[in-house]
TIROSE-257857 format. One line per field, with one value per residue (C-alpha): z, y, x; chain. Coordinates in steps of 0.2 Angstrom, whole numbers. Layout:
BEGIN
Z: [Z,...]
Y: [Y,...]
X: [X,...]
kollum: [A,...]
***
This chain:
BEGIN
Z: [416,426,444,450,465,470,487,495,494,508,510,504,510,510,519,505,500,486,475,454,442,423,435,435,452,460,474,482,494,511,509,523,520,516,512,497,490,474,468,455,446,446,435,422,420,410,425,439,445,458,465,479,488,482,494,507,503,515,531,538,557,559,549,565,563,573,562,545,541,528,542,553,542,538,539,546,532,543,554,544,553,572,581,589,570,563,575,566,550,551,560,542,535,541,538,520,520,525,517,499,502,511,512,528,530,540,548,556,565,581,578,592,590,587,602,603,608,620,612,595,590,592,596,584,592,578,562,548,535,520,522,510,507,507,508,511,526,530,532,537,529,512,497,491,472,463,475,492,508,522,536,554,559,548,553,569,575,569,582,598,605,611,592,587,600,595,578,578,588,576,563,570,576,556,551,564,556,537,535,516,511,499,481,469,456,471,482,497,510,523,516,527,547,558,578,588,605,617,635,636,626,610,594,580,563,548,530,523,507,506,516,533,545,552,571,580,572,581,597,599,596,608,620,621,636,627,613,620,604,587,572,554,537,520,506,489,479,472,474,490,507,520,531,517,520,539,553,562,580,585,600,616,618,606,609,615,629,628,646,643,655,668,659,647,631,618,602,590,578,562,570,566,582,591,581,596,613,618,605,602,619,621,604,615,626,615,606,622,628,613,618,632,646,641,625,614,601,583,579,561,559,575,572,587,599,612,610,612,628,637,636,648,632,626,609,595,582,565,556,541,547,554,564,572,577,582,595,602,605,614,625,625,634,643,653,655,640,640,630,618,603,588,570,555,539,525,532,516,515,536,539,533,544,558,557,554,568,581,586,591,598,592,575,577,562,562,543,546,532,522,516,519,507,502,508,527,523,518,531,544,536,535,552,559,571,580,582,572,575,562,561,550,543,527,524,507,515,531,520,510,524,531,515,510,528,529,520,537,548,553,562,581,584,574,584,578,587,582,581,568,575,564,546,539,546,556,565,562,572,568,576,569,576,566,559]
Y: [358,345,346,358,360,377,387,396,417,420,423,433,445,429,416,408,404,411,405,407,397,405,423,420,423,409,407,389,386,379,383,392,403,392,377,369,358,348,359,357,371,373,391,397,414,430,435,424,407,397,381,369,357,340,336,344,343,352,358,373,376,385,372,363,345,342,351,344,334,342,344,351,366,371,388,393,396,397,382,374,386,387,401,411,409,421,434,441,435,448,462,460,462,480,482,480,489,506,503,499,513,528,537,533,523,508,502,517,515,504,493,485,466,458,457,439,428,415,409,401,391,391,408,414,418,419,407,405,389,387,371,358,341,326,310,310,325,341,346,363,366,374,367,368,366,354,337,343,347,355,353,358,344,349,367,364,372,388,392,391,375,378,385,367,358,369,367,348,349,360,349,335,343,349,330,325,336,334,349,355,362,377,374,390,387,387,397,389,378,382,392,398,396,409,407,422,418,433,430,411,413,408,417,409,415,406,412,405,406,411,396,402,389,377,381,367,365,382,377,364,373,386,374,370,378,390,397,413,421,414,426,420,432,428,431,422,435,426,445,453,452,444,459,469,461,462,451,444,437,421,420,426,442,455,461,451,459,458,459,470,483,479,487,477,481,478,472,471,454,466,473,468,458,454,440,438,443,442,452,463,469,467,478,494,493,498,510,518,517,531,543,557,556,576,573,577,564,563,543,538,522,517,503,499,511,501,506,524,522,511,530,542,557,566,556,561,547,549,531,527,509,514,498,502,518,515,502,514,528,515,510,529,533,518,520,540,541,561,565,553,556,544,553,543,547,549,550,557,570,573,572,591,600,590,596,614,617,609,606,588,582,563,557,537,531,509,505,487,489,506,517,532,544,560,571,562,565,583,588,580,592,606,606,602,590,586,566,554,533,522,505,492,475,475,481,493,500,503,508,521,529,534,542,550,560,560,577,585,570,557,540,541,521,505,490,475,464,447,447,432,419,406,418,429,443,456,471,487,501,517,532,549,565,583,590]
X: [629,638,640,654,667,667,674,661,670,656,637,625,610,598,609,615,634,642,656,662,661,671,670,651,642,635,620,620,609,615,636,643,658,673,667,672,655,651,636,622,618,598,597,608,604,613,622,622,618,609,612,611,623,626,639,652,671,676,665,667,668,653,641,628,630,616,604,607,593,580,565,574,578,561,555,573,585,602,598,614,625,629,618,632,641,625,626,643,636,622,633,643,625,621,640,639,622,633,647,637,622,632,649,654,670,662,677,679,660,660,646,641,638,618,611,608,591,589,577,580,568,548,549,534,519,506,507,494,490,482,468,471,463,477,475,459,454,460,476,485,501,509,513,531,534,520,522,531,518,523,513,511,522,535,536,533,551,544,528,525,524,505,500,506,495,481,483,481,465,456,462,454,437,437,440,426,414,420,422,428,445,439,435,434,421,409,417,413,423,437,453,468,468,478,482,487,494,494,502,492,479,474,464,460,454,448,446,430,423,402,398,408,410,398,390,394,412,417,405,418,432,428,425,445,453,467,454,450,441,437,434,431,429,422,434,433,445,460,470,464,472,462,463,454,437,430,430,416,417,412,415,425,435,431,451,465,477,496,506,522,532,518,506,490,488,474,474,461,460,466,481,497,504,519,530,544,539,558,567,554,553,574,573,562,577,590,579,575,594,596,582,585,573,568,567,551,549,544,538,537,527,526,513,503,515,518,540,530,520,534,544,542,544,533,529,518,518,512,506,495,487,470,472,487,480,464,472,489,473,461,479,484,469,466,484,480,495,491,509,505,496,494,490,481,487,497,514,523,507,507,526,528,515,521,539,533,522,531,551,557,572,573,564,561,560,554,556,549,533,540,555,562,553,558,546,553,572,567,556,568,583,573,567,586,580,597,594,587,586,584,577,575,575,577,596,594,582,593,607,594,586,605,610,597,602,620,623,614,622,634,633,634,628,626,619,607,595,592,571,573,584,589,586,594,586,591,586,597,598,606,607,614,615,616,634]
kollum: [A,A,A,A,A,A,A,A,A,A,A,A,A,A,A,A,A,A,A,A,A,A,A,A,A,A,A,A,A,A,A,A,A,A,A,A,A,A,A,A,A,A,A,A,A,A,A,A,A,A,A,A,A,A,A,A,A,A,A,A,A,A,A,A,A,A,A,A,A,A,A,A,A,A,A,A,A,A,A,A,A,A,A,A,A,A,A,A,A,A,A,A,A,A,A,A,A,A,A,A,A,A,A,A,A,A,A,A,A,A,A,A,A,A,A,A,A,A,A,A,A,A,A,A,A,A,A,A,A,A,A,A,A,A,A,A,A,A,A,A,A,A,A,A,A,A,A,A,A,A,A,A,A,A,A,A,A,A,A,A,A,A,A,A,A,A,A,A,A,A,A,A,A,A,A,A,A,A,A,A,A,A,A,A,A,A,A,A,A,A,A,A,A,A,A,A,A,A,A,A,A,A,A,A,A,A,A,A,A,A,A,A,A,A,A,A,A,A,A,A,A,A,A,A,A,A,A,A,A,A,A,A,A,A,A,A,A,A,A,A,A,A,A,A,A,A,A,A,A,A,A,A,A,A,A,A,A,A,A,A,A,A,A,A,A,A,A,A,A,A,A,A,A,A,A,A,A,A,A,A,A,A,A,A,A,A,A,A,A,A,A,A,A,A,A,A,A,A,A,A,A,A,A,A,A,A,A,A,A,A,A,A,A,A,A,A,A,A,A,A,A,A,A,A,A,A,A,A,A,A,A,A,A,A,A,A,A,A,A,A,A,A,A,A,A,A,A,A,A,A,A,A,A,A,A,A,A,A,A,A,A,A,A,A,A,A,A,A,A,A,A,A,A,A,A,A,A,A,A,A,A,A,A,A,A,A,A,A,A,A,A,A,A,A,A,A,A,A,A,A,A,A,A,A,A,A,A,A,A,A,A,A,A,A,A,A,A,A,A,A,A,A,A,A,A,A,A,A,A,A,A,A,A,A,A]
***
């Protein structure tokens, strides 16, 4: 198909533009709302298209032009567009995740605007690479399509600043000792590398294969003034996840602490950690703005609980990471949290006793990793709890969890949180309170 000029209609749910072509839908990568561009059309299928932007007719007023050159974009799908621009953008996003899942009349509900972030770019703190051998040593970085690399240097805006310094000093103690990139038929040689930065230190874990890693190669790293603990594993499976197999500690802290609401926390090496400091912690606030002081609280995945013990509520959380639970006990009962108390299990097995033995006020429910199932819209119903918040990322899950409760309830809030500046991501919030 030859190259076509289209008029962007808007954008969809993954930030890119979309436009017509003969009434068929097309996805073009890179188009603002708008725009009018000269596309190619890289997939023809049944019922849609995909494309990406040969040239720009006619720029919209919310396109960067600071920010258009290829590097700059990488890892950050909306980089092309203004940052205040996205904050409506995504408001329009949990939007259209009411108005397609529910039947509420959306522009009857004041939604608040995204709370925006003041920091935009290099805001991650935790990024993992797979180690490759190019041009002759080591290299971190991903592959992208059969000849395109990646590498620390091109992603750079996505870390912190300090993950990127650290990075390339590892790289070069692994070239230094000639260390190998892994190689499956033997399985041995270095695989993936991950940095975790807590407060202003540093841990790094390598996947191995049955070889591990040499001595005096993580001697050296641990020797670097920011590496606070170094923790490799031995996994040559091509299917399971890294976190599957168990960790052993090199060296340093056996748990890493993270400084939030005046108060240390622990964190162990397999539990999940906190992505955006900022937003995260600008995230609590809100949720905590929602929940009465006297308020006994039912907490559905609450991951590692720190939202939990920041409230002054009595709180019992039910979670099924073992991780995430073994860590929000250990801070529990290190902060004397007495009206805290973490369950491990299955959550759609565990949510009906918890509902039937006890009366809540609030259920807090953080879809970040699952869905609202329903054995946890029926035990909610059942057991008439008057409030209920709901958060989430991913927009149909959003848009699920309120319907599958809106016979029992209606919306009382609508707000985001922009926890992924610079994607097309957003952090919905919803709160709803019983008919």
């Amino acid at each position: 198909m030859k190259n076509q000029t289209v008029t962007i209609k808007k954008m969809g749910i993954n930030g890119e533009g979309i436009a017509y072509i003969d009434s068929k839908i097309v996805f073009i990568k890179g188009a603002l709302t708008g725009e009018e561009v000269l596309c190619a059309i890289d997939r023809n299928e049944r019922n849609y298209m995909v494309g990406h932007v040969v040239k720009i007719l006619k720029k919209s007023s919310a396109r960067s032009h600071e920010k258009n050159h290829a590097k700059a974009q990488y890892g950050y799908s909306l980089f092309h567009m203004n940052y205040l621009d996205q904050l409506p953008y995504k408001k329009g996003l949990i939007k259209d995740a009411i108005s397609k899942y529910t039947k509420f009349n959306v522009d009857a509900l004041n939604v608040k605007p995204v709370l925006e972030a003041k920091t935009r770019e290099n805001y991650r703190q935790y990024a993992g690479f797979p180690i490759i051998y190019r041009h002759g040593q080591l290299a971190f970085g991903e592959l992208e399509g059969v000849e395109s690399f990646l590498s620390v240097d091109d992603l750079y805006r996505l870390q912190d600043h300090g993950i990127n310094r650290l990075l390339k000093k590892v790289q070069d103690i692994l070239n230094k000792h000639k260390c190998k990139d892994y190689y499956p038929r033997v399985k041995k040689g270095l695989r993936y590398v991950m940095v975790r930065k807590f407060d202003d230190a540093y841990q790094l874990v390598f996947v191995t294969g049955k070889d591990g890693i040499a001595k005096e190669v993580t001697q050296e790293i641990a020797a670097l003034d920011e590496v606070a603990s170094i923790y490799y594993t031995i996994n040559t499976s091509s299917h399971s996840s890294f976190n599957e197999k168990g960790f052993k500690r090199i060296y340093g802290n056996n748990r890493m602490t993270y400084h939030y609401d005046d108060r240390d926390f622990l964190f162990s090496v397999k539990t999940p950690m906190v992505i955006n400091p900022e937003m995260e912690e600008a995230y609590y606030d809100v949720v905590k703005s929602l929940i009465p002081e006297e308020a006994e609280v039912l907490s559905v995945y609450p991951r590692y609980g720190l939202l939990e013990m920041s409230l002054p509520n009595t709180v019992r959380a039910l979670e099924g990471d073992m991780n995430c639970v073994d860590d929000a006990r250990l801070n529990a009962d290190r902060l004397k949290e007495t009206n805290k108390k973490f369950k491990l299990g299955d959550v759609d097995e565990e949510i009906t006793h918890f509902c039937k033995k006890h009366h809540y006020d609030v259920a807090l429910l953080q879809l970040f990793n699952d869905e609202m199932s329903e054995e946890i819209a029926k035990s909610i119903i059942l057991s008439k709890i008057p409030e209920v918040i709901i958060t989430a990322k991913n927009m149909s899950t959003l848009g699920e969890a309120i319907a599958a409760l809106q016979a029992r309830y209606t919306i009382a809030y609508v707000s985001g949180v922009d926890m992924d500046p610079n994607t097309p991501l957003v952090t919905g919030i919803v709160k709803m309170v019983r008919l």
